[in-house]
C-alpha positions in Angstrom: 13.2 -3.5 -10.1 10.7 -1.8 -11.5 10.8 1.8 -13.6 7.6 4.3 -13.6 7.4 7.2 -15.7 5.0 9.4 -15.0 3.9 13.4 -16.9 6.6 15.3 -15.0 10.3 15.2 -16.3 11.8 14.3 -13.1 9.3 11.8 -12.2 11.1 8.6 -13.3 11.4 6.6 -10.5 12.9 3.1 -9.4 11.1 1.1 -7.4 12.4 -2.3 -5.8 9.3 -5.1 -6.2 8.9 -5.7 -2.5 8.9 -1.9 -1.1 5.9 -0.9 0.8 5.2 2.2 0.4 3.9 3.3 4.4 3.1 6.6 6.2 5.9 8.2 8.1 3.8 8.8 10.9 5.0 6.6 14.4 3.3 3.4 15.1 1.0 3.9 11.4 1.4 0.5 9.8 -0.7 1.5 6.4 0.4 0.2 3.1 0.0 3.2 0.8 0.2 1.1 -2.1 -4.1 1.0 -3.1 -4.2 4.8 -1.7 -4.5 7.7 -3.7 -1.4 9.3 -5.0 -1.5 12.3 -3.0 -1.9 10.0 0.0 1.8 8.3 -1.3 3.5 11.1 -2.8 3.5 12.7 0.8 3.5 9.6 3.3 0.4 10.0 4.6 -2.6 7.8 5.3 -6.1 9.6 4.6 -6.7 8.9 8.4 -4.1 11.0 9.5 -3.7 13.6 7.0 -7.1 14.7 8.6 -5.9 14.1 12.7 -5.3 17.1 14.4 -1.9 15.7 16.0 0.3 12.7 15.2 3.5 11.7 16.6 6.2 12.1 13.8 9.9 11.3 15.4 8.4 12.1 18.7 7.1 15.0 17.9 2.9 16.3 18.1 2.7 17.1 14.4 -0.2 18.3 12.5 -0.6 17.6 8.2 -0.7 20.6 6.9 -3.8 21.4 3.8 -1.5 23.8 2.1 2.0 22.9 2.5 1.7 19.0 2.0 3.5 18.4 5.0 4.2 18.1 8.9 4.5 21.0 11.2 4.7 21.3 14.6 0.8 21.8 16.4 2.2 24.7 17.5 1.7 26.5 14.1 -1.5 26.4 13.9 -4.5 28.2 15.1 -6.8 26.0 16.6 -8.1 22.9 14.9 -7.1 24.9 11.6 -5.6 22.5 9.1 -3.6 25.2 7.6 -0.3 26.7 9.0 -0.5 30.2 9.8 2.4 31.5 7.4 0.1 29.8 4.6 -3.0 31.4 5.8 -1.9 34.6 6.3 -0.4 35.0 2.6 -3.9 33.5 1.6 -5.6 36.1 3.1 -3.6 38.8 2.1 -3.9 37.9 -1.0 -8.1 38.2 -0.8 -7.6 41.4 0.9 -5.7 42.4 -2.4 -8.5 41.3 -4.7 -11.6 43.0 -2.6 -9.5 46.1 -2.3 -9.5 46.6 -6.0 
């Protein structure tokens, strides 16, 4: 077994030797070990962190930009890669600013 610490406090972490660290999207057989650590913190390969639907539990998910995770295709608007609840406070919040 293995421990890691990393900056945060409640980032100590055991890790068994032979874990493989894999995307939780269906059918992706990636070893997220040599990916970035975005890429492992959130289960996701690079490939489809950028596809605009996976299949997650059986599910069409999309990843979303802003949230760091899976939602349903559904909230999104077109081949947006944000959720609408997250766009929407980012753009009230630049209506805000050019307002003032």
């Amino acid at each position: 077994m293995e421990i890691s610490r990393g900056e945060g406090k409640r980032s100590l972490r055991y890790k068994k030797e032979d874990e493989e660290v894999g995307s939780e999207v269906d059918g992706c057989d990636s070893d997220l070990s040599a990916a970035k650590p975005y890429h492992r913190r959130h289960k996701v390969c690079e490939y489809h962190a950028k596809d605009s639907s996976v299949l997650i539990s059986g599910m069409h998910q999309r990843f979303c930009q802003q949230c760091s995770r899976f939602h349903e295709v559904s909230e999104f608007d077109e081949s947006k890669r944000s959720c609408r609840r997250r766009l929407a406070g980012h753009n009230e919040r630049r209506r805000k600013i050019a307002s003032d």
